[in-house]
C-alpha positions as CSV (number, residue, x, y, z in Angstrom):
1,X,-19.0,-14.6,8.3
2,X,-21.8,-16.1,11.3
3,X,-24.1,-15.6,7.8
4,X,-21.8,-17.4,5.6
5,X,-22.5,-20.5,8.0
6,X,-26.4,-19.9,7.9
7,X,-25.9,-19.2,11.9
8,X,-28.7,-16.8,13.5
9,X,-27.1,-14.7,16.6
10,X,-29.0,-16.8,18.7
11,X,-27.6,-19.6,17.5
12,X,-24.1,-18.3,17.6
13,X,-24.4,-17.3,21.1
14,X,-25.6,-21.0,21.9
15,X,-22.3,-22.4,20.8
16,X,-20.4,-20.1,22.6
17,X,-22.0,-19.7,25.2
18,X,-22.9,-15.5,25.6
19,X,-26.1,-13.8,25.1
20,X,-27.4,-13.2,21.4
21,X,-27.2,-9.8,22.3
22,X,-23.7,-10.3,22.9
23,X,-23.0,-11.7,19.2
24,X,-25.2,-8.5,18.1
25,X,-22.8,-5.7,19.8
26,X,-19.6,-7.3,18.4
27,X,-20.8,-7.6,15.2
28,X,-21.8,-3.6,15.7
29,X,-18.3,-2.8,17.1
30,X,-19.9,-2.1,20.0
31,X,-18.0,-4.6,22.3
32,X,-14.5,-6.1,22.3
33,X,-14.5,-9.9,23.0
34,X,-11.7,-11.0,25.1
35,X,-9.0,-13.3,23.4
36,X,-11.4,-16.7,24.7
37,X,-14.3,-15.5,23.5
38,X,-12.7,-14.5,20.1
39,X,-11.0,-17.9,19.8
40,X,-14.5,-19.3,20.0
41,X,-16.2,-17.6,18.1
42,X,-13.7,-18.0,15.2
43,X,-13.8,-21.6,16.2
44,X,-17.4,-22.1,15.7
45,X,-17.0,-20.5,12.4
46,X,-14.5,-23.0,11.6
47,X,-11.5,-19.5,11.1
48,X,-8.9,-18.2,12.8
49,X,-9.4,-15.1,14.7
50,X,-7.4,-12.9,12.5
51,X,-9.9,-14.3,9.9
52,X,-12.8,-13.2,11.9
53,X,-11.9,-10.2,13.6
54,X,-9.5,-7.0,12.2
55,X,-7.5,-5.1,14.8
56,X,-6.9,-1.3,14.0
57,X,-4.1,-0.2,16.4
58,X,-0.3,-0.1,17.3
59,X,1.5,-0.8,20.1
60,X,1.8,2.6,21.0
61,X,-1.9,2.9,21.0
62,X,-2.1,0.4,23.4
63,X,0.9,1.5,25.9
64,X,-0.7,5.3,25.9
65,X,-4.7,3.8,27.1
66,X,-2.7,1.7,30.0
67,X,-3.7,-1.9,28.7
């Protein structure tokens, strides 16, 4: 989607104020942004988070890991 908006990760990270690398792991599921972060990022790409981000999980799932 940052792609759709011609938006480097550098660039990205500028408006939302994180390091590229930052942008880079959450694009590579390799990081979980917290609820601000997510809200925006899917701000700055003018989306909602559920537009943005997909969440793969139930309740359950969550209860179980302590969260």
């Amino acid at each position: 989607m940052r792609v759709r908006y011609d938006l480097t990760q550098e660039q990205l990270a500028n408006i939302v104020n994180v390091r590229r690398e930052t942008i880079g792991h959450i694009e590579k599921n390799k990081y979980n942004p917290s609820l601000v972060l997510a809200y925006k990022i899917a701000r700055a790409l003018n989306s909602t988070i559920e537009e943005v981000f997909t969440f793969s999980g139930n309740a359950k799932d969550t209860r179980e890991r302590g969260v």
